[in-house]
N, C-alpha and C positions, 0 to 999 in steps of 0.2 A: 524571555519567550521560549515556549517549547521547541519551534526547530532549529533557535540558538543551540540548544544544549545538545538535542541530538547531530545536528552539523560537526560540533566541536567531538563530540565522544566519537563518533563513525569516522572522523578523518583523523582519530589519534587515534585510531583501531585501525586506519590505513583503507577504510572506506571512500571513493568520490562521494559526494554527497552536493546534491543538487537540488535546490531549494528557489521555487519559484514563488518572490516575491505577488507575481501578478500574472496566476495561474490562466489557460486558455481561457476566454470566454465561449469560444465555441467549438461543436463535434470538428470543423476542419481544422481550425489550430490546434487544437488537439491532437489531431491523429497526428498533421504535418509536425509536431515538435516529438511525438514518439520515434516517428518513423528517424528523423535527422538526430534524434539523441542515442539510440537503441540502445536503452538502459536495460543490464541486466534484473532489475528490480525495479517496480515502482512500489511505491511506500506512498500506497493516498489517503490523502486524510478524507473525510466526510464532509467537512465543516469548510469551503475553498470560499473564495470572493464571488467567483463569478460563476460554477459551474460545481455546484455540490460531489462528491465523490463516487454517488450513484449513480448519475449520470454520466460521470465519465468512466465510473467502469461498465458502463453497460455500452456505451458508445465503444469502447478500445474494444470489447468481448464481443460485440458483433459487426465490427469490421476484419474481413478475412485478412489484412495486411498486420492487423494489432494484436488479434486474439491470440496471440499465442505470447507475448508479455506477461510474464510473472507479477499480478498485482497482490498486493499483501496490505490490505485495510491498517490502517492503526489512528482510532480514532474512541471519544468516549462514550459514544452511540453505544448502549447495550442492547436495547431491547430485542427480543427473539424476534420478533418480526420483521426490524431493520435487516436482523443478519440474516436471515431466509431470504429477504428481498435481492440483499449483494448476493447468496450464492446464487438465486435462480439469476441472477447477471451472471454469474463465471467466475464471479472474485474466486482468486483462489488460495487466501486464507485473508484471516481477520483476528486481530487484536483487541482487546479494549483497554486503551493503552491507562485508565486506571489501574488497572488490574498485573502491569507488568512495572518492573525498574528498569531504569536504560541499562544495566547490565546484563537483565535477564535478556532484553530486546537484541541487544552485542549478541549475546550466545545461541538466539535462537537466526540470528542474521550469518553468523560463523557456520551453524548446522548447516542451512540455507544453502548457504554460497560452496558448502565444503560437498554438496550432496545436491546437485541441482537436478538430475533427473531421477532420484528417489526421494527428493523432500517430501515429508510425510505433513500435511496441513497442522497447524497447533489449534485449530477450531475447537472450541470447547476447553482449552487448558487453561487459555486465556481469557475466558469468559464465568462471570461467575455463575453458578447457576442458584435458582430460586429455594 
């Protein structure tokens, strides 16, 4: 499983890495587990059980207690019109995690964290284009 691998590579990289089996079903458990986690990263995927990734970064981006949460897409959704749709939500960057190796993903997560209030988006680096 995908976030086997990345669980394992992020906490021998000295990352917490939290991975919810059985992600919110809705906008108030949602918010209520950001707000009691106040993760400095969220790493949402697109593709969740209960609550697609769209939705909940449009829900976390327009509530005033969450909007400001560091969400960082990594999912294999490319199409331009998905990612236009997460930024007009807020996301504020996006991956297509074909497109990257969990090492490039390590280093772009080290800039990240080493540089958090001038992390520059990797939108388009990570994407392939047509």
């Amino acid at each position: 499983m995908l976030a086997d691998m990345y669980r394992q590579k992020m906490t021998a990289h000295g990352y917490k890495y939290v991975h919810y089996e059985f992600p919110p079903a809705s906008k108030g458990e949602l918010i209520d587990l950001i707000l009691t986690e106040k993760p400095d990263l969220i790493l949402m995927s697109m593709m969740m059980q209960y609550m697609d990734g769209f939705t909940a970064t449009k829900y976390l981006k327009e509530d005033k207690r969450t909007k400001g949460f560091f969400i960082m897409g990594l999912s294999n959704i490319g199409q331009q019109e998905d990612i236009d749709k997460l930024k007009s939500y807020g996301i504020d960057d996006y991956i297509v995690s074909s497109y990257i190796t969990p090492s490039e993903l390590l280093e772009l997560l080290d800039t990240f964290f080493a540089n958090k209030d001038s992390y520059v988006s990797s939108f388009g680096k990570y994407i392939r284009s047509k």
